[in-house]
Residue frames relative to the residue before (quaternion, step in Angstrom):
aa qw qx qy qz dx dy dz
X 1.0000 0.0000 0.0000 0.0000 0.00 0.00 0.00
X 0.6883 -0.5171 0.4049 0.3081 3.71 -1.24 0.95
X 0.2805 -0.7499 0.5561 0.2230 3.52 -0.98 -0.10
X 0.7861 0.1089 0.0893 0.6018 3.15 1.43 -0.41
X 0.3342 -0.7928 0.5089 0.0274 4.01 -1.04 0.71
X 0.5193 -0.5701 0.5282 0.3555 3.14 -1.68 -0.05
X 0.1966 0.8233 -0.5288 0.0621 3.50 -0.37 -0.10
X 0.1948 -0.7764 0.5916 0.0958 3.70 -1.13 1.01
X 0.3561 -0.7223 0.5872 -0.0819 2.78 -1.10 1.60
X 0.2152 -0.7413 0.6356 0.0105 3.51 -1.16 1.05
X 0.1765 0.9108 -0.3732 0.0046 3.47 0.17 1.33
X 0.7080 -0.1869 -0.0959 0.6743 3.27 1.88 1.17
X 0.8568 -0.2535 0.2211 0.3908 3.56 -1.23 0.29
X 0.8265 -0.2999 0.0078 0.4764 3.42 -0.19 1.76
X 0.4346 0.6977 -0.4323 0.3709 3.07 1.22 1.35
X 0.3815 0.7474 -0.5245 0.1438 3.98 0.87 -0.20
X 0.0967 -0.7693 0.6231 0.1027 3.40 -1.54 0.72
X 0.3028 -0.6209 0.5807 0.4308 3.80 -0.79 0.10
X 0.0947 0.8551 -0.5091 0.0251 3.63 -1.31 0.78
X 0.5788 -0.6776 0.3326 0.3086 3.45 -0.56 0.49
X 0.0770 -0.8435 0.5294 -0.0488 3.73 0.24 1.63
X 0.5717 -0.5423 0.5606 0.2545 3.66 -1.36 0.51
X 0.1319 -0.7106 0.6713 0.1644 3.08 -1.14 0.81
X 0.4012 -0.7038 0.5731 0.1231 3.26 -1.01 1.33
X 0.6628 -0.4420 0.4465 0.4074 3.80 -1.39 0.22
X 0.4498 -0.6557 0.5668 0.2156 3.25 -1.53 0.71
X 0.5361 -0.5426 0.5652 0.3143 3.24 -1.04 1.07
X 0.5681 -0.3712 0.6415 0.3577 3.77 -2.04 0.46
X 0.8735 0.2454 -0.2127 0.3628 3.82 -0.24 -0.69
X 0.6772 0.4299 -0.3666 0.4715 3.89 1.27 -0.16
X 0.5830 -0.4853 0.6279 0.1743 3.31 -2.12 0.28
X 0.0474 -0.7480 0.6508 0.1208 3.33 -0.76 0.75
X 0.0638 -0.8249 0.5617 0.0029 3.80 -0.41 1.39
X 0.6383 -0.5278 0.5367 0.1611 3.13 -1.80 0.55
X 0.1736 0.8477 -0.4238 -0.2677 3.13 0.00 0.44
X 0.3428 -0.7772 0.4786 0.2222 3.81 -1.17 0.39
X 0.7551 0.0120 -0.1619 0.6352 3.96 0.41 -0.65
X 0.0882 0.7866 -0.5853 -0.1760 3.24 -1.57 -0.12
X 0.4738 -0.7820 0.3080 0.2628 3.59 -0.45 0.36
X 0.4103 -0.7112 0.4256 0.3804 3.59 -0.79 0.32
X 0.1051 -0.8674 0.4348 0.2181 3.41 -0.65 0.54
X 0.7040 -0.3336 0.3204 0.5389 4.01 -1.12 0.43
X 0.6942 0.4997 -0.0945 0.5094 3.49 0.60 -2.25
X 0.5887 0.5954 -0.2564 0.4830 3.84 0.68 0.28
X 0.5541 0.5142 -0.1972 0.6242 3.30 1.21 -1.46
X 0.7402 0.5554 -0.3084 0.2202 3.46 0.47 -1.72
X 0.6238 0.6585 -0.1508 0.3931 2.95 1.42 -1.62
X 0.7971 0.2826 -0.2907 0.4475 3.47 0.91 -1.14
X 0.5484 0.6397 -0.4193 0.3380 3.56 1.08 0.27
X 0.4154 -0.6583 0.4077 0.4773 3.07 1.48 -1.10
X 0.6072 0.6111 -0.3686 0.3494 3.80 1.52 -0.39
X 0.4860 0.5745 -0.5766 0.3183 3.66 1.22 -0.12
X 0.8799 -0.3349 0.3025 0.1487 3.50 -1.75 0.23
X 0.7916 0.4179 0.0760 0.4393 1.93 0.72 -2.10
X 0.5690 0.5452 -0.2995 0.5379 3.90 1.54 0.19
X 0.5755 0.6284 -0.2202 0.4748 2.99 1.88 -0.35
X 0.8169 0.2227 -0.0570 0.5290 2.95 0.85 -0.77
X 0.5835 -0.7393 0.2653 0.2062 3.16 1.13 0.25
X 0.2171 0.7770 -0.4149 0.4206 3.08 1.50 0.98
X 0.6612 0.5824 0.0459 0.4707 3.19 1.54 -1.46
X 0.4763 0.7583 -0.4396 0.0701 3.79 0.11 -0.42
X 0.4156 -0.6895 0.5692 0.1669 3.40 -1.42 1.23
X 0.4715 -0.0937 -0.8762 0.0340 1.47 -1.96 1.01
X 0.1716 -0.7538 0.6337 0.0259 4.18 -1.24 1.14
X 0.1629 -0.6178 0.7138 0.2869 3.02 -1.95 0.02
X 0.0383 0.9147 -0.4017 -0.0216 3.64 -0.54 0.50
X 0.4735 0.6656 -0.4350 0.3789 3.29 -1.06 1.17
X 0.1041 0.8105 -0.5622 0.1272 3.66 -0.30 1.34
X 0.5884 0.5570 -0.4611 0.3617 3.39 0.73 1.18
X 0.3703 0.8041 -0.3613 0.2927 3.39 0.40 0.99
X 0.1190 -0.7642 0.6329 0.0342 3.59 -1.32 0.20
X 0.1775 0.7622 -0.5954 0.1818 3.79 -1.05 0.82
X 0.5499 -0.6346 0.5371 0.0803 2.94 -2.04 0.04
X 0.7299 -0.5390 0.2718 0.3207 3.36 -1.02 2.28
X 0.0197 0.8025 -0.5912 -0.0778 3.66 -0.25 0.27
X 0.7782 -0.2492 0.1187 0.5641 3.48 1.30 -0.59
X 0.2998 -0.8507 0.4071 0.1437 3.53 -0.86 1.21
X 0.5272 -0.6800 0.4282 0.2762 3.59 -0.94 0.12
X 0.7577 -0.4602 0.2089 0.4129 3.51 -0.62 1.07
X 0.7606 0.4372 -0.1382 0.4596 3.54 0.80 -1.62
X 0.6367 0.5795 -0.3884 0.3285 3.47 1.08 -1.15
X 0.0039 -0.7648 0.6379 -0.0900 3.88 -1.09 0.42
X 0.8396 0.1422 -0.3925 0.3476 3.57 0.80 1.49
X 0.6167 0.3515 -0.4002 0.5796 2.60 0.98 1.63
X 0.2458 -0.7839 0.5701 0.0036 3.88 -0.89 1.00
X 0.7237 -0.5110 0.3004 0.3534 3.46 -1.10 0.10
X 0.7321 0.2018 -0.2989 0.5779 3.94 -0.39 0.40
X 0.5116 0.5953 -0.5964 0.1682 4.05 0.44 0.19
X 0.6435 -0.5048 0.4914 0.2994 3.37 -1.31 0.35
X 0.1457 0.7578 -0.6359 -0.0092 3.91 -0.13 0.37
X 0.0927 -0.6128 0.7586 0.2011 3.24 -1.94 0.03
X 0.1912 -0.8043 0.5376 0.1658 3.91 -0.68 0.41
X 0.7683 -0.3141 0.4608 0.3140 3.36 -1.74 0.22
X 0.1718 -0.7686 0.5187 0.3327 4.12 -0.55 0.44
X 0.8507 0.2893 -0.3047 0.3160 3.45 0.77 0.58
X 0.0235 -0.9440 0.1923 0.2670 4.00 -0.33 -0.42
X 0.1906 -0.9364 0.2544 0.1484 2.83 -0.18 0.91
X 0.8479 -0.3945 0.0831 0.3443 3.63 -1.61 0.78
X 0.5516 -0.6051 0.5143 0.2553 3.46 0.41 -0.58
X 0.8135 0.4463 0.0228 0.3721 3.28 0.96 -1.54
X 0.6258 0.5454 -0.3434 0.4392 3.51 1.24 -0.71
X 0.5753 -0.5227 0.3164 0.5438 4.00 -1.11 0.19
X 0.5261 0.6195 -0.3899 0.4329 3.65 0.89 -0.71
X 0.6663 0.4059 -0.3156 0.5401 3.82 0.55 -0.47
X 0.4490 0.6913 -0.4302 0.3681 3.80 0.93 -1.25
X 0.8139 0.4284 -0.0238 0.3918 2.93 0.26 -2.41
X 0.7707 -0.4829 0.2813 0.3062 3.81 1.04 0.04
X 0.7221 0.5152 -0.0340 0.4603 2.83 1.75 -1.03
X 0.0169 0.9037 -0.4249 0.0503 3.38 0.99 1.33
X 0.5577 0.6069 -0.4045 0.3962 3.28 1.51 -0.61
X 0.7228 0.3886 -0.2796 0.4983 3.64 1.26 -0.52
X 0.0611 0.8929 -0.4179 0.1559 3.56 0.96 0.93
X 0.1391 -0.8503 0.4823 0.1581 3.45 0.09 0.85
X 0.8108 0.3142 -0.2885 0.4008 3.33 1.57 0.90
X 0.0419 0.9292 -0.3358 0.1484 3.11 1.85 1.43
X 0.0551 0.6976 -0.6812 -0.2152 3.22 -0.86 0.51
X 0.3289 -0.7083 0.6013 0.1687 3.08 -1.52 1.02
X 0.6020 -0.6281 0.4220 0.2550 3.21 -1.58 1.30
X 0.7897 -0.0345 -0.1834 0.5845 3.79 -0.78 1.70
X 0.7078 0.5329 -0.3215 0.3342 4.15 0.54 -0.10
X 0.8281 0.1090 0.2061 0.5099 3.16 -0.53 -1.74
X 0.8044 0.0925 -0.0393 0.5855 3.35 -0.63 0.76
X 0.2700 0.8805 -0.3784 -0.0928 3.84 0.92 -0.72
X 0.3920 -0.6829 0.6145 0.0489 2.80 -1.56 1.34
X 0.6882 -0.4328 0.3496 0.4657 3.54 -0.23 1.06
X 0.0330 0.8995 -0.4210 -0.1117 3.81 -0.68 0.62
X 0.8179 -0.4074 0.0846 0.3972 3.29 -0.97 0.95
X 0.3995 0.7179 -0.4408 0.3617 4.35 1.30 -0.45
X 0.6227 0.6677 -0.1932 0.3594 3.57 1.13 0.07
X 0.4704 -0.5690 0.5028 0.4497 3.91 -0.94 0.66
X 0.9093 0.0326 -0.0262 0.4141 3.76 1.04 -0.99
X 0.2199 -0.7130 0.6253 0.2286 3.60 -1.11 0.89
X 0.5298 -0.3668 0.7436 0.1782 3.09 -2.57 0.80
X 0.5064 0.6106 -0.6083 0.0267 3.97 -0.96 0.15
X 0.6599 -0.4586 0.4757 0.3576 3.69 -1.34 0.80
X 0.4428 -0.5091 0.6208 0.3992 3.51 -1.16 0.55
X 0.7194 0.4469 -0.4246 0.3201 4.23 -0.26 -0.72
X 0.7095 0.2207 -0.4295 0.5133 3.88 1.03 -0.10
X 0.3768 0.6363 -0.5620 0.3706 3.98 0.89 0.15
X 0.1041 0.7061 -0.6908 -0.1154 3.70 -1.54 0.44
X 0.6293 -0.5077 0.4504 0.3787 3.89 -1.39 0.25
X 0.4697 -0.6435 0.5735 0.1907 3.93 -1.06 0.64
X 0.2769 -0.6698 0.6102 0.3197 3.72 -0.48 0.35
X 0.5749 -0.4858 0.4986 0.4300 3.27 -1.52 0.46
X 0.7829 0.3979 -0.2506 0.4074 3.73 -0.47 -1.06
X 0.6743 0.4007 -0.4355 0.4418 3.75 1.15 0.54
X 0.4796 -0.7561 0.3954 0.2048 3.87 -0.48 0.92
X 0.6455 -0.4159 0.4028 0.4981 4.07 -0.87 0.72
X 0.8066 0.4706 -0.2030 0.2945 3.21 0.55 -1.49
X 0.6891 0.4985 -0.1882 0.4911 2.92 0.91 -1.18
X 0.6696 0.4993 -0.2787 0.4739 3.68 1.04 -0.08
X 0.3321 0.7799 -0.2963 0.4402 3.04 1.66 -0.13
X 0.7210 0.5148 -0.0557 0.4606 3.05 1.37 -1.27
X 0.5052 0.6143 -0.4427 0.4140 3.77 1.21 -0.64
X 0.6938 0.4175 -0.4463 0.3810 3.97 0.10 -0.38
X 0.5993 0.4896 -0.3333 0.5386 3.93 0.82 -0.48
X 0.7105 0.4740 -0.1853 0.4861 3.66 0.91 -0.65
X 0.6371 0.5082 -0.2875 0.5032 3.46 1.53 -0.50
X 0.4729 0.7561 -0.0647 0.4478 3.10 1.66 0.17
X 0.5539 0.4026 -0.0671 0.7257 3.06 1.02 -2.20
X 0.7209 0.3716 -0.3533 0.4664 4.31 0.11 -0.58
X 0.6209 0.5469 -0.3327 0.4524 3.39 0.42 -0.48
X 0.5386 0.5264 -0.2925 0.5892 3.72 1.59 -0.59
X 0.8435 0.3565 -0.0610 0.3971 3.38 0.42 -1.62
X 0.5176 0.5379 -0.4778 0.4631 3.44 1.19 0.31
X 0.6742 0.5780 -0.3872 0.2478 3.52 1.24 -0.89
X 0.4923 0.3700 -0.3362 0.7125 3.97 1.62 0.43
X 0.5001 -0.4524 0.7221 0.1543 2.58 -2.15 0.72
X 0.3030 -0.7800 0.5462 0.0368 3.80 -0.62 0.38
X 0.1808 -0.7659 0.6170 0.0033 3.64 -0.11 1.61
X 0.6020 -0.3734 0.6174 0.3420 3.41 -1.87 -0.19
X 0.7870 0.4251 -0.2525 0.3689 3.10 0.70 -0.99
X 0.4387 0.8154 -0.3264 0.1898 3.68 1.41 -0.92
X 0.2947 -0.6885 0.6452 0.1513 3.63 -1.32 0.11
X 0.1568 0.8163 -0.5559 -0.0050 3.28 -0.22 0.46
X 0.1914 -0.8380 0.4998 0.1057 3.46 -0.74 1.22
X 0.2562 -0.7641 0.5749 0.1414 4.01 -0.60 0.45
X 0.1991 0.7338 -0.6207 -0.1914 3.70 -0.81 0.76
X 0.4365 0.7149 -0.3889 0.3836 3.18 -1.22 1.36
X 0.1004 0.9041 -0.4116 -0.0561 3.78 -0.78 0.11
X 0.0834 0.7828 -0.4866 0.3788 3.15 1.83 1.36
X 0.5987 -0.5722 0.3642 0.4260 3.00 -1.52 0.00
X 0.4585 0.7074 -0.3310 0.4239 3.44 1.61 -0.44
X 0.6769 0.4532 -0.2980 0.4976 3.58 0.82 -1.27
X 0.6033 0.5778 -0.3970 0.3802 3.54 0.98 -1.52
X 0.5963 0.6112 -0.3576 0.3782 3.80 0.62 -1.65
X 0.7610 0.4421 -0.3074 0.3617 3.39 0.34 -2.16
X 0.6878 0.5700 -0.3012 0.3336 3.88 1.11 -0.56
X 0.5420 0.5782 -0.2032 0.5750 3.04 1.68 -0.37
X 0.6248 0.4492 -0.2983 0.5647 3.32 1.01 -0.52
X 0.7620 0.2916 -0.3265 0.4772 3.62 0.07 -0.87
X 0.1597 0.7974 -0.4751 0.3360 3.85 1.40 0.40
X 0.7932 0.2944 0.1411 0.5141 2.43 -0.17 -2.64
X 0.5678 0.6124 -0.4190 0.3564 3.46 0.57 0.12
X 0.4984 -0.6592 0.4284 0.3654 3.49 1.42 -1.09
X 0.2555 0.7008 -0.5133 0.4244 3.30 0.84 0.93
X 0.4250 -0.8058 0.3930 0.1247 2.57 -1.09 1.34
X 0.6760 0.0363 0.0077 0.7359 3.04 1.73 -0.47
X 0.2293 -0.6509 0.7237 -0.0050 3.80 -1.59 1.55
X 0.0054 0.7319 -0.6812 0.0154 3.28 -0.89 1.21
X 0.1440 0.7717 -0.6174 0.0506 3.50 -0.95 0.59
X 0.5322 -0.6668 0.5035 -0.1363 2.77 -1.31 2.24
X 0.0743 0.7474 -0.5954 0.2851 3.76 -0.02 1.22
X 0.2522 -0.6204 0.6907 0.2729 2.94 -2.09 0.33
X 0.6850 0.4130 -0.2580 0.5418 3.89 1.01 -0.61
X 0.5931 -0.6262 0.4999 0.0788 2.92 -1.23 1.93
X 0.5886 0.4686 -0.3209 0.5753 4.03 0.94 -1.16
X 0.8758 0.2664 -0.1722 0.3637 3.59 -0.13 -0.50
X 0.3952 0.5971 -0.4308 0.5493 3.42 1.75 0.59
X 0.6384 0.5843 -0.2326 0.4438 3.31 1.10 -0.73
X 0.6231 0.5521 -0.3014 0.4649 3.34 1.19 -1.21
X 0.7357 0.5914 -0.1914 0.2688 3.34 1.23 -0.84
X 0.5157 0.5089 -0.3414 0.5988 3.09 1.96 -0.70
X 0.6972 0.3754 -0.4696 0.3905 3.99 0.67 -0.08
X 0.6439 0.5235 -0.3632 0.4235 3.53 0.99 -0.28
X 0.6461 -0.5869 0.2084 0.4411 3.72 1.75 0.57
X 0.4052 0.6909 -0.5464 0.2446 3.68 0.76 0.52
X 0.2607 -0.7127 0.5345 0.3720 3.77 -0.48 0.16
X 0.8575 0.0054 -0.1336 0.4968 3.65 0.78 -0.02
X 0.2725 -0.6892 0.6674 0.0736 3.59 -1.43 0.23
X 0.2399 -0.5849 0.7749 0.0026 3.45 -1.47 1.19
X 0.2862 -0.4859 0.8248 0.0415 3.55 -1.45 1.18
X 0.1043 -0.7600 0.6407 0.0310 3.78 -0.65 0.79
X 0.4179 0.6942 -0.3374 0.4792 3.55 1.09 0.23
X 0.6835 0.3896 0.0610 0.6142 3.59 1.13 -1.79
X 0.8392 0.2666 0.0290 0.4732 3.72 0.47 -1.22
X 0.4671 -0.5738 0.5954 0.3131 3.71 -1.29 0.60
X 0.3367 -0.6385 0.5903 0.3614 3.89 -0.46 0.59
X 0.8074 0.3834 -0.3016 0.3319 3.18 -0.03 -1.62
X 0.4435 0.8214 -0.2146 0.2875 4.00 0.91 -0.31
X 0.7159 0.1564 0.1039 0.6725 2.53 1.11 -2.29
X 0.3977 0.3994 -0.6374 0.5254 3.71 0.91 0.79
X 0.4790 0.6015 -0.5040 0.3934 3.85 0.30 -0.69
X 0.6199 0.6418 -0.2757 0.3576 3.46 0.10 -2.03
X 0.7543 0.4337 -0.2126 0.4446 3.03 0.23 -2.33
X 0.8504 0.3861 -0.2242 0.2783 3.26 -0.04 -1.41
X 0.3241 -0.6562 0.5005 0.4625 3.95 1.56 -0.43
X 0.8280 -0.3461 0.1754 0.4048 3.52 0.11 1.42
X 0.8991 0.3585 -0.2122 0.1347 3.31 0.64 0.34
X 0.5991 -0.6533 0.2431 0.3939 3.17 1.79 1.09
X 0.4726 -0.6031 0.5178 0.3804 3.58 -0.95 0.12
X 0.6974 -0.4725 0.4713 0.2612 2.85 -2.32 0.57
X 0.8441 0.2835 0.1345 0.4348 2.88 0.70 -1.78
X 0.1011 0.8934 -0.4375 0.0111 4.07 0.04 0.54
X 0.1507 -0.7778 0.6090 0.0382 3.80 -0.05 1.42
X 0.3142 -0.7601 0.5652 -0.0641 3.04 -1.06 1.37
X 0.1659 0.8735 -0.4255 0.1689 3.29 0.72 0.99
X 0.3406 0.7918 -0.2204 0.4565 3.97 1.20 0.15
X 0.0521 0.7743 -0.6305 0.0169 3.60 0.41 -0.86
X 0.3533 0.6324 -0.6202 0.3009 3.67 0.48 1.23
X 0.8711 -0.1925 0.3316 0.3068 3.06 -1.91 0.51
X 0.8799 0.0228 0.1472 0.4512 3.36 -0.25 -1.57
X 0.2360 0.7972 -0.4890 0.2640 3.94 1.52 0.39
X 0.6804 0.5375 -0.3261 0.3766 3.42 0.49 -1.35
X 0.6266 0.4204 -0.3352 0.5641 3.83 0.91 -1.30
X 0.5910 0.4793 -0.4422 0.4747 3.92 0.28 -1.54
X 0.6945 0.2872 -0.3586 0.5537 4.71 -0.47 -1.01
X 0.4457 0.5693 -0.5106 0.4653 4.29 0.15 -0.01
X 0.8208 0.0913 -0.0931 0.5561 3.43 -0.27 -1.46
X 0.4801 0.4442 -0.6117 0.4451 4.18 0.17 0.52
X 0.6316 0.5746 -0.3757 0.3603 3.62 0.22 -0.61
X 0.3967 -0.6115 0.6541 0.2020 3.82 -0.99 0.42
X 0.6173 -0.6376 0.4026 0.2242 3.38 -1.37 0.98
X 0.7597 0.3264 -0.2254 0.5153 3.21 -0.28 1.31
X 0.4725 0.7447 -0.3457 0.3204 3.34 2.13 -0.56
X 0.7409 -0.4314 0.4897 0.1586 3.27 -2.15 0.17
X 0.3716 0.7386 -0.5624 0.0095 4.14 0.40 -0.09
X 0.2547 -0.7609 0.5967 0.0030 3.27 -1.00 1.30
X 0.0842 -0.8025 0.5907 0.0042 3.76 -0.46 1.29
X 0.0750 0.6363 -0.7301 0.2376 3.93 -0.88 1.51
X 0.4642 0.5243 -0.5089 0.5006 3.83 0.22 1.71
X 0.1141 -0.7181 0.6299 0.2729 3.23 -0.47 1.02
X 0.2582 -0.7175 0.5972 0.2488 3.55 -1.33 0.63
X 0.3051 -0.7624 0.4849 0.3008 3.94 -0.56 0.98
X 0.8188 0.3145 -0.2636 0.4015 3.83 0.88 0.10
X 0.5914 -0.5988 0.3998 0.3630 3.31 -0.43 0.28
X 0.3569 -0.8420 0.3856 0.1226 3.86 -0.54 1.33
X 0.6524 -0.6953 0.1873 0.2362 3.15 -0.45 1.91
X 0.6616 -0.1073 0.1824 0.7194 3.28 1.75 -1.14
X 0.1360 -0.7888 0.5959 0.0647 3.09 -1.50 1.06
X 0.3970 -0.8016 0.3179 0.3144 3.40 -0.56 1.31
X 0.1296 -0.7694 0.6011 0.1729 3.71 -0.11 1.30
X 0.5479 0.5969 -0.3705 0.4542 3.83 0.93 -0.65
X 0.6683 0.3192 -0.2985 0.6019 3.68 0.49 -0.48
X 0.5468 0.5413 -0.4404 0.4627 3.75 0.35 -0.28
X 0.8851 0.3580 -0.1199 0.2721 3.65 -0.02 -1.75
X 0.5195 0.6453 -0.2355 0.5082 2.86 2.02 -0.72
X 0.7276 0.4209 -0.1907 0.5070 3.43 0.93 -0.79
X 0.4613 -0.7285 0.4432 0.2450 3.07 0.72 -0.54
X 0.3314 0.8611 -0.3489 0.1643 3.09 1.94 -0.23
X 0.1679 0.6943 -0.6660 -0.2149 3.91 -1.38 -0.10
X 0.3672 -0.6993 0.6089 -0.0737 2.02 -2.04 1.12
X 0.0955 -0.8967 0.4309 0.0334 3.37 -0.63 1.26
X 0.3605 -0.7759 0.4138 0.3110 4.06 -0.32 0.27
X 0.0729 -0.8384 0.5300 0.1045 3.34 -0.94 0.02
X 0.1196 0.8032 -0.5786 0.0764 3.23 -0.77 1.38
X 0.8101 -0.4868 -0.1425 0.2942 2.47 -1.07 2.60
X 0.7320 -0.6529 0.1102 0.1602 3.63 -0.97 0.40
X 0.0891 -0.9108 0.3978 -0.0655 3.06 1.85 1.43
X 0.8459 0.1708 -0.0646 0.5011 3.22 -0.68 1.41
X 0.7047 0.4423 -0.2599 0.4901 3.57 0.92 -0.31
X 0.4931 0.6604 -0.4915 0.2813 3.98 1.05 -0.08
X 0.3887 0.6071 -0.5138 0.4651 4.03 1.07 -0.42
X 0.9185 0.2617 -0.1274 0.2677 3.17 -0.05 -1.20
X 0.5563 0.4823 -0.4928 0.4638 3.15 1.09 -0.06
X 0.4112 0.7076 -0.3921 0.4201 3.49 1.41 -0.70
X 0.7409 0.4697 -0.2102 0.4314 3.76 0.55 -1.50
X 0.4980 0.6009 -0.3229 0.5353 3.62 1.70 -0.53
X 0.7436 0.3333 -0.2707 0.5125 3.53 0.67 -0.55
X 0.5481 0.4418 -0.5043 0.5001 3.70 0.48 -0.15
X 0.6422 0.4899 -0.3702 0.4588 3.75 0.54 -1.04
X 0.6525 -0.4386 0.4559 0.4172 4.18 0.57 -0.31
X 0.3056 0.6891 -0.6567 0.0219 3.73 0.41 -0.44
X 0.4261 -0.6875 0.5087 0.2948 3.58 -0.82 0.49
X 0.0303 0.8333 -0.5432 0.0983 3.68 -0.11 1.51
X 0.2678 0.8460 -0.4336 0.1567 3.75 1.40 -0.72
X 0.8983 0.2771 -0.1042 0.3247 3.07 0.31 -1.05
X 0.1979 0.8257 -0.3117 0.4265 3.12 1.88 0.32
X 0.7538 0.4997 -0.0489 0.4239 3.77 0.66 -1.66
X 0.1621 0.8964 -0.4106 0.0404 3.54 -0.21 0.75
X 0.7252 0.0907 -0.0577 0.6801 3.21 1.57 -0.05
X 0.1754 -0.7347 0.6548 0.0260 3.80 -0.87 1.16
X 0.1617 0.8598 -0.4809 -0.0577 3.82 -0.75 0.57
X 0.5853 -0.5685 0.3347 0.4714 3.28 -0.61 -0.23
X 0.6423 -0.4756 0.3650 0.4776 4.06 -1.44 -0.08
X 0.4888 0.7278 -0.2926 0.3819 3.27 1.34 -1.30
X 0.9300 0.2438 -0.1475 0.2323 3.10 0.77 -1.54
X 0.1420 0.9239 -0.3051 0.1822 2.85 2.04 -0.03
X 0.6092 0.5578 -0.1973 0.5280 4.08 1.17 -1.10
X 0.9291 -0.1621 -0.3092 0.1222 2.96 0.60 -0.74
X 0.1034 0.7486 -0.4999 0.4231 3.10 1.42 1.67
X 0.7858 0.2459 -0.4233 0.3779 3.54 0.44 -0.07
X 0.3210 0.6326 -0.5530 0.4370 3.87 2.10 0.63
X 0.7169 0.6201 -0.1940 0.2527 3.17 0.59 -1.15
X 0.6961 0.3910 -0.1598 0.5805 3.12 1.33 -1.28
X 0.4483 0.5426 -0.5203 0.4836 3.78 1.20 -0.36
X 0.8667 0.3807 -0.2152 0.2399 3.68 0.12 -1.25
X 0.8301 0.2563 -0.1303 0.4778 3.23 1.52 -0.72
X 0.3190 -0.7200 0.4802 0.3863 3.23 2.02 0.13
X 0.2162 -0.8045 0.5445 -0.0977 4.29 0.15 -0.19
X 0.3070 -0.7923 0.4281 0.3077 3.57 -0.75 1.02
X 0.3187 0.7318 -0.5813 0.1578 3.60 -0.72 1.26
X 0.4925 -0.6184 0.5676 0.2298 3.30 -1.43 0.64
X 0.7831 0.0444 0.2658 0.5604 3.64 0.02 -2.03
X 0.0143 0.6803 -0.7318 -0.0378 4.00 -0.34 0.97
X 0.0469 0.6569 -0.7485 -0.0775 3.84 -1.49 0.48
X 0.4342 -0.7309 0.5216 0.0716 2.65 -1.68 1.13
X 0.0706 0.8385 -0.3937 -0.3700 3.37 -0.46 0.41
X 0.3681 -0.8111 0.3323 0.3100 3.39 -1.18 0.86
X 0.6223 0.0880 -0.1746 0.7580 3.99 0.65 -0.71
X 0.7743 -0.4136 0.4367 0.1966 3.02 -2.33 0.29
């Protein structure tokens, strides 16, 4: 076994380096995994610029490791652990959590009121690495018939479900999407295969409107060119959507999913907004009758989005740039300066 790793550090505004990090003993209860792909995330970018929030306020603090999209192979278990062995496939949980608070007592670890999330908040060592540290209780097994790569994807997707569980889904439903992350892209794919009757996604980029009709939307608004709330009208014969995933963190999204929604609708907010919103439309809220429900990220829900991908979820178009670890530095110079047309970059990390 190694004595030591690759691992990228984030040690302040558009500083990250790849460096050579100790591996430390393995806890009795954790998995020491290989990792192979991970993904780039939005909330990544943020971090190494310095614009995420969460650096703001100090949730966040550099020097970081970051990254909680990822998937790999058992490299070595801990004394206690006893369902999982070397070379399985695993995908894990994107956060973890103490063990100790009453919220853990009671079973409910996903509502820890001392998570540390994996490369973020509170951060657990994240995922930019030859190796993760994770507990066997947020670790889960990989179906065969789902790829490194393609599993890469279950934490961004545990997400988009965590949105779309918060409706029941009809045949008959509307479900509207604003956005064209990989998060929005997922949550459209889900309410796909779910049985919607109609998948609207709301975008300003034309390339990734496209990605969206493969990922199962039956239509798309360019909101740049078009009134959203209009031509949802059009689409829908006057009557707006059931269901409206805010997925976007823009400026004026929160008011814009308000009036897309039908009276009595579902609006489902999983965007972190980094500033504080100028006005919220309580008038469009009470009038309507509307709820509205948050979502923060997809504790506890990666199995199953996981089980979405063995089943086919249409994700294809999701993926827009594959790179190496090496290159990982400087793709996110690049994207800091020119932002660049991309949806989903994975990295791979070991072979």
């Amino acid at each position: 076994m190694k004595s030591a790793m690759k691992a990228i550090t984030v040690y302040g505004p558009g500083d990250m380096r790849i460096e050579d990090v100790p591996l430390r003993p393995l806890k009795k209860d954790e998995v020491l995994v290989r990792v192979a792909w991970t993904g780039i995330c939005a909330t990544d970018l943020s971090i190494y610029t310095g614009e995420s929030s969460f650096i703001k306020s100090g949730e966040i603090r550099y020097p970081c490791r970051i990254g909680h999209e990822w998937s790999g192979i058992v490299e070595e278990v801990g004394e206690s652990v006893t369902k999982f062995k070397k070379g399985d496939r695993v995908i894990t949980d994107n956060g973890v959590s103490c063990g100790e608070c009453d919220n853990c007592r009671c079973g409910d670890r996903f509502a820890c009121t001392e998570i540390m999330s994996v490369g973020t908040i509170n951060c657990w060592d994240g995922c930019y690495a030859e190796y993760m540290y994770m507990p066997e209780c947020h670790t889960y097994p990989l179906a065969d018939s789902v790829s490194l790569e393609e599993a890469a994807l279950a934490e961004p997707l545990s997400i988009a479900l965590g949105a779309v569980k918060k409706y029941e889904i009809r045949p008959e439903t509307t479900v509207a999407v604003i956005g064209t992350g990989s998060i929005a892209l997922g949550a459209a794919a889900l309410a796909s295969v779910k049985g919607a009757k109609q998948v609207v996604v709301i975008g300003r980029k034309d390339f990734k409107l496209q990605a969206a009709l493969k990922c199962g939307a039956t239509h798309i608004i360019n909101s740049t060119r078009e009134n959203a709330q209009e031509r949802l009208r059009e689409i829908t014969g006057g009557k707006g959507a059931d269901f409206v995933i805010e997925a976007s963190g823009g400026p004026t999204t929160v008011e814009d999913a308000m009036r897309l929604a039908v009276r009595r609708g579902t609006v489902a907010l999983l965007a972190f907004y980094e500033r504080t919103l100028d006005a919220f439309p309580i008038d469009t809220l009470v009038s309507k009758e509307l709820t509205v429900k948050g979502v923060m990220g997809g504790f506890g829900l990666v199995p199953e989005a996981a089980e979405y991908l063995a089943k086919g979820l249409p994700v294809e178009g999701m993926v827009t740039h594959r790179i190496e670890f090496s290159e990982v530095p400087a793709f996110f110079a690049r994207a800091a300066e020119t932002g660049g047309e991309r949806i989903k970059a994975l990295v791979r990390i070991c072979p």
